[in-house]
C-alpha positions in Angstrom: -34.9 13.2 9.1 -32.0 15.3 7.5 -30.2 16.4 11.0 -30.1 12.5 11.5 -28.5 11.8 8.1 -26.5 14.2 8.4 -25.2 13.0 12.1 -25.1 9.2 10.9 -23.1 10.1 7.7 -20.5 12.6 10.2 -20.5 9.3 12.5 -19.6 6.8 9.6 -16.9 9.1 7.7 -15.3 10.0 11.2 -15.2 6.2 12.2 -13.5 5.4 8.8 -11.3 8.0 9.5 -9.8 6.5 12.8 -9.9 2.8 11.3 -8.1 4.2 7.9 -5.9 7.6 9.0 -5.0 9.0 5.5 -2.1 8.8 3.5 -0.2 12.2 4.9 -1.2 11.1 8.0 1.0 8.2 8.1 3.8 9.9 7.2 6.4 9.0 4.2 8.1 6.3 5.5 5.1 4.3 6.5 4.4 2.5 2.6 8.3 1.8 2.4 9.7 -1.8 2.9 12.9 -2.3 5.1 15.6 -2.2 2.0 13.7 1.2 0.7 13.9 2.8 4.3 17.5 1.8 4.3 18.4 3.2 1.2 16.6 6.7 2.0 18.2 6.7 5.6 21.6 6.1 3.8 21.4 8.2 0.8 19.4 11.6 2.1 23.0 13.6 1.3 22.2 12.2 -2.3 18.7 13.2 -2.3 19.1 16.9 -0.6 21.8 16.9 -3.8 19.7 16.5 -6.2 17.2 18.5 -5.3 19.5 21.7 -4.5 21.5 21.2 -7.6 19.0 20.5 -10.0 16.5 22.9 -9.3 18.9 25.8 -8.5 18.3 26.5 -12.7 14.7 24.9 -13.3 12.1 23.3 -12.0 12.4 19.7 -10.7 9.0 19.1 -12.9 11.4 19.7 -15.8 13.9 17.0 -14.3 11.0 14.4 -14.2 9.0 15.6 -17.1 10.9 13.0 -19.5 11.8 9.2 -19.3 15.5 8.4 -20.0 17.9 5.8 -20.0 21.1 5.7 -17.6 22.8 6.0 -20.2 20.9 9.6 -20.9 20.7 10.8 -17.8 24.3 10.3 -16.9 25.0 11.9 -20.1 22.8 15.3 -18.9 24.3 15.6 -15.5 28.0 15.0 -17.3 26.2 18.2 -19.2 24.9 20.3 -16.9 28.6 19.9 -14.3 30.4 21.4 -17.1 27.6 24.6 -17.2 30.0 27.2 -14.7 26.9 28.2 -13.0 25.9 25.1 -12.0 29.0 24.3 -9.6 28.5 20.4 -9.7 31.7 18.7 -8.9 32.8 15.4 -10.2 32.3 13.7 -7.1 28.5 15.5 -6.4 27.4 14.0 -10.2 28.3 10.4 -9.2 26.2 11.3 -6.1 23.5 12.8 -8.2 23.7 9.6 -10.9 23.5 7.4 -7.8 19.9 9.1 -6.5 18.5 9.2 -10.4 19.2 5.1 -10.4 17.8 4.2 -7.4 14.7 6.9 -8.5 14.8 5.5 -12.5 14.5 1.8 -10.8 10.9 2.5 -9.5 10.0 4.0 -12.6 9.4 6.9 -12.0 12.2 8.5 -14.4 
């Protein structure tokens, strides 16, 4: 009786598994709506920014470990363009303040 559970059970999870592929399996783009997938198509040069610039110094854990305010965070990457290590130009923190909207405006800064 267990070799049969046993096949039965394999047989359900792998039918579940065809009918509902997992997350990863769908690939990121797949939970987006149109105007999301928009945005990311347009703004990947702002995104690849961020995360080279950012976590050149620390980790981007660090970036997100924190909710702040536009007000804040435009205040921090005013901040950290003035650190001479950190070789942010004037024009790559408006790019960078652009990417931390659009990512503060799904909550998740």
């Amino acid at each position: 009786m267990g070799k049969f559970a046993f096949v039965v059970t394999g047989m359900f999870v792998l039918v579940i598994l065809l009918v509902y592929p997992p997350a990863y399996a769908m690939g990121p783009a797949q939970g987006q709506k149109d105007p999301e997938k928009e945005f990311m198509k347009k703004h990947q040069s702002e995104m690849a920014l961020f995360m080279t610039r950012c976590s050149a110094c620390h980790s981007l854990q660090r970036v997100f470990a924190k909710e702040r305010s536009q007000e804040e965070w435009a205040k921090i990457i005013e901040d950290m363009g003035k650190k001479p290590h950190a070789g942010i130009s004037a024009e790559e923190q408006k790019k960078i303040q652009q990417w931390m909207d659009f990512i503060r405006s799904y909550g998740t800064l």
